[in-house]
N, C-alpha and C positions, 0 to 999 in steps of 0.2 A: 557462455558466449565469449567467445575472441573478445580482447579488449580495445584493439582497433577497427572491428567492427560495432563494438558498443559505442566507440568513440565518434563515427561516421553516422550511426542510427542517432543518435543525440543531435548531432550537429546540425541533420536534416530536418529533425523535428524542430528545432529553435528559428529553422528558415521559414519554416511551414507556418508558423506561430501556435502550431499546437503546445507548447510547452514554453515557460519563461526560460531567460540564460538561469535565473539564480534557481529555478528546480531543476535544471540542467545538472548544475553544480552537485545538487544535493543527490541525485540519480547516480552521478559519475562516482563520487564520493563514498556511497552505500555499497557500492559494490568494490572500492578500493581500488578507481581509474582513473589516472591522472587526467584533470580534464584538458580540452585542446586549449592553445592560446586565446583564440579568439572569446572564450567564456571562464580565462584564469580570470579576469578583473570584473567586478561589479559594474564598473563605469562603463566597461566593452571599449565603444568605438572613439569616445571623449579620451580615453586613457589609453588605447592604440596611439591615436593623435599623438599622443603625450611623448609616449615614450619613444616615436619616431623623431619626435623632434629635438627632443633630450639628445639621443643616438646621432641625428645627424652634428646635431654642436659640436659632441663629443667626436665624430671623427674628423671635423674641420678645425678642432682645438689638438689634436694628433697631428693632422695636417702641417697645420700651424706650428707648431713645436719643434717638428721634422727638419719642416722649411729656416723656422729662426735659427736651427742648431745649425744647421748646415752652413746658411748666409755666413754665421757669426766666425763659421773655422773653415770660411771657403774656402781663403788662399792659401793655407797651410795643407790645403788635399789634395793630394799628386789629381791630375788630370784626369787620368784614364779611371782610378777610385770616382774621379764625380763625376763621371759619365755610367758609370756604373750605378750610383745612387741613385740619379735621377732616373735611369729607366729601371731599375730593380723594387723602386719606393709602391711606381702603381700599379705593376705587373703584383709582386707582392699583395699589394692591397685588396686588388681584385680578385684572386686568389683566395686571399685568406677571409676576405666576404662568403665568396660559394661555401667555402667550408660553415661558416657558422650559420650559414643559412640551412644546409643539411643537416646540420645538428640541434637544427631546431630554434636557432637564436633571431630571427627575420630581422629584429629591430639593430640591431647591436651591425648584424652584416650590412645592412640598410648602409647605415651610418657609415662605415667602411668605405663601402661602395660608392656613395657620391663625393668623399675624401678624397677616391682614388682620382675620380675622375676631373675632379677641381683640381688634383697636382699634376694631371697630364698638361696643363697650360703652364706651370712651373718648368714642365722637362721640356716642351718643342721650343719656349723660349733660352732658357737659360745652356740647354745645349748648342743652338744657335750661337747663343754669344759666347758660348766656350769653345768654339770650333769658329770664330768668327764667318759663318756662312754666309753668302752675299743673299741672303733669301728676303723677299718683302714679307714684313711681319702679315700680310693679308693672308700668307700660305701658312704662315704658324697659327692663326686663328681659325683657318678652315681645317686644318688637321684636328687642332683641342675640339672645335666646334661637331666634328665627323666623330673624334671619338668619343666625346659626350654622348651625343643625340642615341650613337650607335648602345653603348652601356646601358641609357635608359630605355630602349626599347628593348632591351638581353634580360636587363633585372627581370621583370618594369617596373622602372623607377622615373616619380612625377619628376621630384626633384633635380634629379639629374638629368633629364629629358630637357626640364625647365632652363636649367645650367647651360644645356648642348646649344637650347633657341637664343637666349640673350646671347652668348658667344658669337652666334651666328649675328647678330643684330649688330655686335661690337664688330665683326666684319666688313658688314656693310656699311658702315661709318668711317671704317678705316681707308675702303677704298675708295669711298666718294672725298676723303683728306685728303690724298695721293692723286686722285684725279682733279683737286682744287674744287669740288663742285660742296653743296650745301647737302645735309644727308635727312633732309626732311622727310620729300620726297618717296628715296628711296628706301628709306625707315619706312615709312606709310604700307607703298608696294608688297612691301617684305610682309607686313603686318597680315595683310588682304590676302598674299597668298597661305603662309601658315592656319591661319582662322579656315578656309576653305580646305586645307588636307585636315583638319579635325575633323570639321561640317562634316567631311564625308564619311565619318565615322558614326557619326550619328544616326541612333534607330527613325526609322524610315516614319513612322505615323506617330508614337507616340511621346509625349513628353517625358523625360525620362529624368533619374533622381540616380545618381553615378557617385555619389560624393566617397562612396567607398570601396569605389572601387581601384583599380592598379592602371586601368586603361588609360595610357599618354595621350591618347585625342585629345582629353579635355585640356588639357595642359599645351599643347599646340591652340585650342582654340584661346584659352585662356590668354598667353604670350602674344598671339598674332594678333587678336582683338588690342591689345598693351599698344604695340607696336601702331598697329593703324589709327586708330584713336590719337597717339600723340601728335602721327604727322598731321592729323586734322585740326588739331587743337594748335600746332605749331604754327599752321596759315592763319587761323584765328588770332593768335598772341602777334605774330609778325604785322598783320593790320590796326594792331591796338599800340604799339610801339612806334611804327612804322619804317621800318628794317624788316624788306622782304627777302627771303630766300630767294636764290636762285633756282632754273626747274627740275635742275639736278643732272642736267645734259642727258649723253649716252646712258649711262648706269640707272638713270630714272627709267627712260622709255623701255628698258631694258628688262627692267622687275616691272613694272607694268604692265608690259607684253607681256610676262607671264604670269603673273596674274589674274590677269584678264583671260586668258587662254583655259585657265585651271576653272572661274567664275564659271564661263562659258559651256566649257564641259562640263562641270559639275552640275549647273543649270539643264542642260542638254539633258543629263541620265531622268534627271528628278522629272524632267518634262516629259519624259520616254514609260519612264514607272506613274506618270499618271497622278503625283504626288501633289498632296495640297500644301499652300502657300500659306496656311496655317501653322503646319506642321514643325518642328523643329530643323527638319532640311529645310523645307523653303525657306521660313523665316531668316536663317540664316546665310541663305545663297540671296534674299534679297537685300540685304545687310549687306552684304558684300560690293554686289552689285553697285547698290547707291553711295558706297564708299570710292568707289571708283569712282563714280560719277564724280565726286565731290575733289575727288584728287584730279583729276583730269579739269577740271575746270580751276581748280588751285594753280594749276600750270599756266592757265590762260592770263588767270588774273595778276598773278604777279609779273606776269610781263609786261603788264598797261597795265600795271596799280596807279603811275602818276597820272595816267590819263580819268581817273576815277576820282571822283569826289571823297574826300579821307571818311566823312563821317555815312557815306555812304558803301563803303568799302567794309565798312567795323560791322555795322549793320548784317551787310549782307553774307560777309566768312564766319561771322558768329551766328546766323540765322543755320547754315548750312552744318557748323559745329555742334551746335543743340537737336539737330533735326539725327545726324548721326547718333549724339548722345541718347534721345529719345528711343530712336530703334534700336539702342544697346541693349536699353533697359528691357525691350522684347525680347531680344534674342535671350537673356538674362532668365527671363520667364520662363519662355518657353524650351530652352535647353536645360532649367534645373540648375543655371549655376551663379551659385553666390558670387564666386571672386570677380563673374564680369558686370556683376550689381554694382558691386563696392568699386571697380575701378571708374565706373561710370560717374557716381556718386563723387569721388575724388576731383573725378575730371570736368564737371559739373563748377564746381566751387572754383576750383582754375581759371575755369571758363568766365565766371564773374567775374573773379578776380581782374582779369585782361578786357573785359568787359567797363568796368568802372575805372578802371586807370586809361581810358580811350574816351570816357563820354562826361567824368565829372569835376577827374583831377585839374585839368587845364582851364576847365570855368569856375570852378569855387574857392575860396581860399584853399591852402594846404590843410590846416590842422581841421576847418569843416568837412572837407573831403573824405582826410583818412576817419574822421567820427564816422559820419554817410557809410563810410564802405565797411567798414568796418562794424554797425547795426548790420547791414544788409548781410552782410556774410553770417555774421552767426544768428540773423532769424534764416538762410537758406541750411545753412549748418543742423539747425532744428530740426525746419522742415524735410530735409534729406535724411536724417536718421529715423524719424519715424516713420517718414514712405517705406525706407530701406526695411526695417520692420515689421512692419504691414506686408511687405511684400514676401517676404520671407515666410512669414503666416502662412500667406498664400500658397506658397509654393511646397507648404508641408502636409497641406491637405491633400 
């Protein structure tokens, strides 16, 4: 038998569960077949992890290096040489990724790969200021931001994907700087609509377990859920302080029209397929939904926050901050995915945090207060890792 067909009938049987990886091993072996990557390591998927993440250090510690040597002998390198460098370093990179990705190396290209694309935000600025271009850095961010997104969806690569969305996020911060406005807001928006182009990637009825796969949907849902979540929790913290944001002007209504347009339709299709509200779509598009809700009413209220009673204000933006939090923890469930557990879980504790510095700090002494809050936090600290636990259980049955 061909050894690349021995190598594919193996492979099939280890999916099927008829055979373990380590009789895998020992089959491939008997016959003198080098086995495929995915069943060279005992650990499998724990030590994939591994070594992807080793891979990516290592080529942001290359990156790194590149970048230091260059910085450190910039002025001494005729012009047209660092203009050269800077686009030759990730065109190079990218390049020499495919290659070891053909030759069998994923982990090590991997690595490469999202190096290259983290130095692409090195070249659109620093050739800017070596050509002093009159350009707003918002256009040098949507360029890194385009070509990121684009690389992680070429590879598919999470991380880089990942790298593309925050870029994109550092964007929309930048211009709502430039426009004077507050990027709460419009962080929020952004959040709601990324989480909904994931949504729509998701299998139609079932719950589904993705953790290994390559698909960037989750990593959009993953970012955009980041992204909405803080501008919620940001209107929560602004009421606990009392320094509200502004509603973020044009640039708000702006990403929330669309937003809301993408909600909408995506709502629209699932309502057309007849799709339950159960499901991982739904649960999701109603997640959305009520995050709007929640931003949209955020708008309202810090326009007449003074007209509002303060400790009725803390109340009711933390009421509405928990209630999102709460349906994270669904959509968490019910899409299979840890990381929006655990940011929930994070944001949870925050949320205390701004919670007890609005309702206890100003009535009790200081040093009784930070005791108070400070029990409270690490009995919810407890109690959040072993829900987080449990549910996790859950989720592997």
């Amino acid at each position: 038998m061909d050894p690349e067909d021995l190598r594919g009938e193996i492979v099939d049987w280890v999916e099927e569960g008829l055979i373990s990886p380590d009789q895998a091993r020992r089959i491939l072996d008997r016959y003198g077949v080098d086995p495929p990557e995915p069943l060279q390591e005992p650990s499998g998927a724990d030590r994939s992890r591994t070594v992807t993440a080793i891979a990516l250090m290592g080529g942001l510690l290359v990156a790194a290096g590149i970048g230091l040597y260059v910085a450190t002998a910039w002025d001494d390198i005729p012009r047209l040489l660092r203009a050269a460098i800077l686009l030759v370093v990730p065109v190079a990179g990218f390049v020499g990724a495919l290659r070891l990705v053909a030759r069998t190396r994923p982990r090590v290209g991997h690595g490469i790969w999202f190096a290259s694309a983290a130095f692409v935000g090195v070249t659109v600025f620093l050739l800017s200021d070596l050509y002093t271009l009159e350009v707003e850095s918002a256009w040098l961010f949507l360029v890194w931001a385009g070509v990121a997104v684009a690389a992680g969806h070429a590879y598919p690569s999470r991380p880089t994907t990942a790298l593309g969305l925050l870029v994109s996020g550092a964007l929309v911060v930048d211009v709502a700087d430039s426009l004077g406005v507050d990027p709460v807001f419009p962080v929020g928006a952004l959040g709601v609509f990324l989480f909904v182009v994931g949504a729509s990637r998701l299998e139609p009825s079932v719950i589904v377990g993705n953790a290994e796969s390559s698909d960037v949907a989750a990593i959009y849902r993953l970012v955009g859920f980041g992204f909405a979540v803080l501008g919620v929790l940001a209107i929560a913290a602004s009421s606990s302080v009392g320094s509200f944001p502004d509603p973020g002007g044009t640039l708000a209504a702006l990403l929330l029209a669309v937003a809301a347009v993408a909600t909408v339709g995506f709502g629209g299709l699932l309502f057309e397929a007849d799709t339950s509200p159960s499901s991982p779509r739904g649960t999701a598009a109603f997640w959305a939904a009520g995050v709007l809700v929640v931003l949209g009413i955020g708008t309202v209220f810090v326009q007449y926050a003074d007209a509002v009673p303060e400790l009725a204000g803390v109340f009711a933006t933390h009421a509405l901050s928990l209630a999102v939090l709460v349906g994270g923890v669904v959509v968490g469930y019910r899409t299979d995915a840890r990381g929006i557990v655990n940011v929930v879980a994070l944001a949870f504790l925050l949320q205390l945090l701004f919670f007890l510095e609005a309702t206890i700090t100003g009535v009790l002494p200081q040093s009784l207060a930070l005791v108070i809050a400070g029990i409270v936090l690490l009995a919810a600290a407890f109690g959040l890792e072993r829900g987080r636990r449990r549910l996790f259980a859950r989720m592997e049955e």
